[in-house]
C-alpha positions, 0 to 999 in steps of 0.5 A, a space after each residue: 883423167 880420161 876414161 876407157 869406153 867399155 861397150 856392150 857386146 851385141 844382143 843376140 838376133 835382137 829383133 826377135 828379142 825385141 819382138 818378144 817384149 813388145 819393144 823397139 830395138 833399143 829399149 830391148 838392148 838396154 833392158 838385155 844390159 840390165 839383165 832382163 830376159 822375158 817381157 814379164 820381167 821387162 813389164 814389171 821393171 819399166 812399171 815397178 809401181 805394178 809390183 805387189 810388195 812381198 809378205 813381210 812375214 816370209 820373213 824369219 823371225 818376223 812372227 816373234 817380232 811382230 808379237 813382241 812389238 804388239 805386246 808392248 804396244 798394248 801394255 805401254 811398254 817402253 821401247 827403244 829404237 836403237 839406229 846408225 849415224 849414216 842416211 840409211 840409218 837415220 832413215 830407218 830409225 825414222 821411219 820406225 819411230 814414226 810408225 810406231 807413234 802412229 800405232 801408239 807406242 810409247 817410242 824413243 831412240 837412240 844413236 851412239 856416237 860416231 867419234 866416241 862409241 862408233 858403229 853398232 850396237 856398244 855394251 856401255 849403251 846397252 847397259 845404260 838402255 836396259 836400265 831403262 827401257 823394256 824392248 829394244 829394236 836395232 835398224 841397219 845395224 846389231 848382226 855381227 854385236 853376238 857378245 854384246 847382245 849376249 851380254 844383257 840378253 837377260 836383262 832386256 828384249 832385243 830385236 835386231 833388224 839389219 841388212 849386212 852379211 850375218 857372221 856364223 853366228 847369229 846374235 841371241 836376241 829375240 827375234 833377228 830380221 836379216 833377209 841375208 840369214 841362211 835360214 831366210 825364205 824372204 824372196 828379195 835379198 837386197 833390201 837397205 837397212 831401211 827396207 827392212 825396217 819398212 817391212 817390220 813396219 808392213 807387218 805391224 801394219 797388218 796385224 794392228 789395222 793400219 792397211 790402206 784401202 789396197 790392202 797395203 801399208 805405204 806411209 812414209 815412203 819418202 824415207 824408205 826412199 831416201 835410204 835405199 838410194 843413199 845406202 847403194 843397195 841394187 835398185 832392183 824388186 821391190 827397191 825400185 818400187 819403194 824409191 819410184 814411189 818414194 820420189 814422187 811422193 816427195 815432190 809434194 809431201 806432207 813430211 815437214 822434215 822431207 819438204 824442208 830438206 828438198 827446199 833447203 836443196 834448192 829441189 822445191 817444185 822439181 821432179 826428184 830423182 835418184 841422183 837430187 837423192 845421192 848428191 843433194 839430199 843425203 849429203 846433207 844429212 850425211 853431214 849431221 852424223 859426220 860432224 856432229 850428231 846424227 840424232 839431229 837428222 832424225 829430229 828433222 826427218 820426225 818434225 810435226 811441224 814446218 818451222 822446226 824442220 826448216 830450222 833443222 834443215 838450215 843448221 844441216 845445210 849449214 854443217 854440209 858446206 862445213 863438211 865441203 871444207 874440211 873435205 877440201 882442206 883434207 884433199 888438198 893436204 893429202 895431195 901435198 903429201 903425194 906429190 913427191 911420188 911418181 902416181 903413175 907408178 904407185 900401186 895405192 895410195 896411203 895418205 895420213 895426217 894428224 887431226 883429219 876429221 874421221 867422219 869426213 875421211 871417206 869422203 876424202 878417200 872418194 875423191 883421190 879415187 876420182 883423181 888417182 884412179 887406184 885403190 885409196 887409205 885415208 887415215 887420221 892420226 889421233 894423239 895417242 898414235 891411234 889411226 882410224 882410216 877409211 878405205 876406197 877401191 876400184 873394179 878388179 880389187 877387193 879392199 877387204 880381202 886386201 886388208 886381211 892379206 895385210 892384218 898383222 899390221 892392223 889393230 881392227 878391219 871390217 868392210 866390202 869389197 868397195 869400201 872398208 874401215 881400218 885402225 892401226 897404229 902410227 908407227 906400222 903406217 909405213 909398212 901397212 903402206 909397203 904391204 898394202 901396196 905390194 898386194 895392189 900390185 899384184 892383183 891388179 892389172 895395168 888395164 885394172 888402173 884405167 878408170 872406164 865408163 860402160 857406153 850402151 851405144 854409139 849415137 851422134 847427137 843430132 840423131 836424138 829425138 825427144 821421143 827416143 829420151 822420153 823412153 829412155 825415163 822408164 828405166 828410171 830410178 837410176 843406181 846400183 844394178 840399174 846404171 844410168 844409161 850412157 851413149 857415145 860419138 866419137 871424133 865429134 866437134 863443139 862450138 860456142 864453149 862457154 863457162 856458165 854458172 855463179 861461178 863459171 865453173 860449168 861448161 856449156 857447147 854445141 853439139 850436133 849440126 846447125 839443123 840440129 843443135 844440141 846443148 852439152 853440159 859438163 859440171 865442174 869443167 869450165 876450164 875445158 872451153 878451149 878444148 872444146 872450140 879447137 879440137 876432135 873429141 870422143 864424148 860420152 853422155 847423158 841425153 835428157 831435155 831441158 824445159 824452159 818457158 814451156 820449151 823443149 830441147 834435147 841436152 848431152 849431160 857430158 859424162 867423159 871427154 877425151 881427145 879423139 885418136 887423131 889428137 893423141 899426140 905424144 911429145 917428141 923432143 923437137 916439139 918439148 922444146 918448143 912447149 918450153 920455150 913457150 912457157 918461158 914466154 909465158 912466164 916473162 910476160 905474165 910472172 907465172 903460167 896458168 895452170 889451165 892445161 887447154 888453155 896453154 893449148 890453145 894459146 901455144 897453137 897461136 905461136 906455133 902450130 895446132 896441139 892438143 890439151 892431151 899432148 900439152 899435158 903430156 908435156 907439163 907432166 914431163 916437164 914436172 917430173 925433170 923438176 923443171 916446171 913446178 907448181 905453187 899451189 898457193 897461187 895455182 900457177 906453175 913457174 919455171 925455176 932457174 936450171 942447172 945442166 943439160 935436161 935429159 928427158 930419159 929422166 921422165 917416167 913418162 917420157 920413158 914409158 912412152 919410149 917403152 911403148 
């Protein structure tokens, strides 16, 4: 799916704002797209390590919760932290257990059950915990339990520590650490779960001795780290000090469970990154709580001993590639389900099945996202007719105020903006979809269902410089409200593609100029080797550098590949006809047709003259949708079935959108 550019507007008289930084013109630009206005703010966002954490007890209510906390340390009372089944979770439930050992107290914990309790705090674990435990402290989750809180409130010490949006009421626990309460004078809002968490820690820290020589409490920053970056909070303030620090640390940890895990990762002896952290790292613990039972992420991530954590790190490994399965196998049937639709006409997608594992789901519904471009449900069908779904948007959609437009057809919902959660029953699904659909349509725009990537500047391969991409890693860590920053070039040619890899799935080219070559890279793209070799494209990438044998050289991560304008050739009547009597040759010579878009490109070229993958799809999209081109997934080929008639191409929607046009 090709992708809009969206190029930021020009900086103001840049160079005087580049003057009043310090800067050259281009970190000036990038640091202006990212917000930053004064060189104070730029010093202390390109050195975030410069930044001195902010008191803990600016925060409301963290007097009280230190006091209590403080109490039952020194009384030996029993305490109890209660977590969350994903990474921010599993993290912040870590990292207090840890700490409170370190400051000798009597600690346990306890995550409830993705599957048979679900998210937060549930009264028949809080009563079966009061019975035995004397002080409670939730992580990343107890903000919106009022009633449950209520309901053993007399019966046992809560204190909460969360970050999500408090409800008009706060629940009557002990003490409530929320940055977001309205009440709340603590500076930085955009703490994780985790976050919070390590400022509980931070002012236990302080009140029980436990401060380094700074005067700071940093232990375990690689949790707080891991956290933040898994949970897609802003890495901004003191975010991007905690995951700075925390990636450094993590290259040569003294945590068994951390050290495990980035082996088990195949990151032993790399430089950690934002990105090791949200697709190698937490996908991994992820799978504990989306399988399984997260309490065995939390067993590594507490290991003392390098053994143990090596053989927890194997049985997550081990679940991830399981989840990767169930992922596929949801994907693939979901597809299924689709493809009697014309996508390009939907508004949503609503896709359900009996059996889909809920803890997987959201995956799924990423990934139709990545492929559809439109706001995604997927929805797992229980026995009993219950359905449990997990929703993903796209920019200019609001999942959550889409969901309450469509409440009278749901039993339960919650979430954002981005991603929410639902429950129904089976028998609404079809009006849920219908209503779901309608609201889509109606406040998104066609331009809203055009995926776009952000391009900070127009630059040619080969005028990167090692110096200019060395810069370019102060802005690291990269994530949510720090994107990575991205370059463009247009109408550009590659040479010497090759599919690389234990697979050949990835991609590898030229770019640049013979004086001046520079490797691209594109994961997962193998099959676009001979687009590259034969046609103009417009590229957007990640300039970075390769070190290899104690060499240097620059690389182009590939982000977004398009035809350039002048190879964005609709097919006319004259030129279907001739792609179909090519495929009819295909089909008699070789029994099926590859489903290998730039291939068929190229291999049509030979036999008549120069098109595009982008026209040659076009092409088979027609085709498909006059049913004369069909595909056998099974074998991952198309065929052509016998046709009955005269085609009339007035019958395509694309043809006739493009009639329209």
């Amino acid at each position: 799916m090709y992708k809009k550019w969206n190029l930021y507007d020009p900086v103001p008289d840049l160079p005087a704002f580049a003057e009043s930084l310090g800067r050259d013109t281009t970190m000036a630009a990038l640091l202006w797209h990212r917000g930053i206005r004064t060189r104070e703010a730029a010093e202390l966002f390109l050195h975030p390590e410069r930044l001195p954490f902010k008191d803990p007890f600016l925060m409301q209510d963290m007097e009280k919760a230190a006091d209590r906390i403080e109490t039952a340390i020194k009384e030996g009372q029993s305490i109890m932290v209660y977590g969350d089944y994903d990474v921010d979770g599993m993290t912040a439930t870590s990292l207090l257990v840890r700490a409170l050992r370190r400051f000798g107290a009597n600690v346990d914990f306890y995550i409830p059950d993705r599957m048979t309790e679900g998210y937060g705090l549930n009264r028949p674990a809080l009563e079966m915990l009061a019975a035995k435990t004397d002080l409670m402290i939730t992580v990343d989750c107890g903000i919106a339990s009022v009633a449950d809180v209520a309901a053993v409130a007399d019966k046992l010490d809560i204190v909460i520590t969360d970050h999500h949006l408090p409800g008009k009421e706060l629940p009557p626990a002990l003490s409530v650490l929320n940055p977001h309460r309205a009440d709340c004078p603590y500076p930085f809002k955009d703490l994780a779960g985790v976050g919070v968490a390590f400022k509980l820690c931070q002012a236990l820290a302080q009140r029980l001795g436990h401060l380094d020589a700074k005067g700071e409490y940093t232990e375990d920053l690689e949790l707080v780290a891991l956290g933040t970056v898994a949970d897609l909070v802003p890495l901004r303030g003191e975010n991007r000090r905690i995951v700075k620090e925390g990636m450094a640390r993590m290259e040569t940890t003294a945590m068994a469970g951390i050290a495990a895990l980035v082996d088990v990762a195949g990151l032993k002896d790399k430089k950690i990154n934002a990105g090791h952290i949200g697709f190698l790292l937490a996908p991994r613990l992820n799978a504990a709580g989306r399988i399984e039972s997260a309490r065995t992420g939390v067993a590594l991530l507490t290991a003392s001993e390098r053994g143990e954590a090596d053989k927890l790190a194997f049985e997550l490994d081990t679940l991830n590639t399981e989840r990767r399965t169930i992922e596929h196998e949801i994907c693939e049937a979901a597809e299924k389900e689709l493809e009697p639709l014309d996508m390009a006409e939907e508004k949503a997608v609503v896709a359900a099945g009996k059996g889909w594992n809920p803890g997987v789901i959201g995956i799924a519904a990423s990934r139709l996202v990545d492929k559809f471009y439109k706001p995604t449900i997927v929805l797992s069908i229980g026995e009993d007719g219950m359905c449990r779904g997990s929703c993903r948007s796209i920019e200019g959609l609001n999942m959550y105020e889409a969901l309450t437009a469509c409440k009278d057809y749901l039993i339960q919902f919650g979430g954002h903006a981005m991603a929410a959660g639902l429950s129904l029953r089976e028998e609404n699904i079809p009006v849920f979809r219908e209503a779901f659909a309608a609201y889509a349509g109606s406040h998104l725009s066609e331009e809203d269902y055009e995926p776009k990537v952000s391009v900070e500047f127009e630059v040619m391969p080969e005028d990167l410089t090692l110096d200019f991409v060395e810069e370019l890693s102060l802005l690291e860590p990269y994530g949510m409200g720090n994107p990575k920053p991205y370059l463009g070039c247009r109408n550009v040619r590659g040479r010497e593609a090759a599919a690389i890899g234990r697979e050949h799935t990835h991609l590898r080219f030229k770019l640049g100029t013979e004086e001046n070559p520079v490797t691209g890279l594109w994961w997962n793209h193998a099959e676009l080797a001979p687009a590259i070799n034969r046609e103009a494209l417009d590229i957007v990438y990640a300039p970075a550098i390769n070190e290899w044998n104690g060499s240097r050289s620059l690389q182009c991560m590939v982000e977004s590949l398009s035809p350039a304008s002048a190879e964005r050739v609709f097919p006319e009547k004259e030129l279907l006809r001739d792609v179909y009597r090519f495929l009819v040759t295909c089909q008699r010579q070789k029994g099926s047709i590859p489903m290998a878009t730039a291939q068929l490109a190229a291999d049509f070229g030979q036999m008549f003259a120069h098109i595009s993958s982008y026209t040659m799809g076009a092409a088979l999209r027609i085709f498909e949708e006059l049913g004369i081109l069909r595909e056998n997934l099974k074998e991952s080929c198309y065929y052509l079935p016998p046709v009955k008639g005269r085609m009339e191409l007035e019958a395509s929607p694309t043809y006739r959108r493009h009639k329209v046009i």
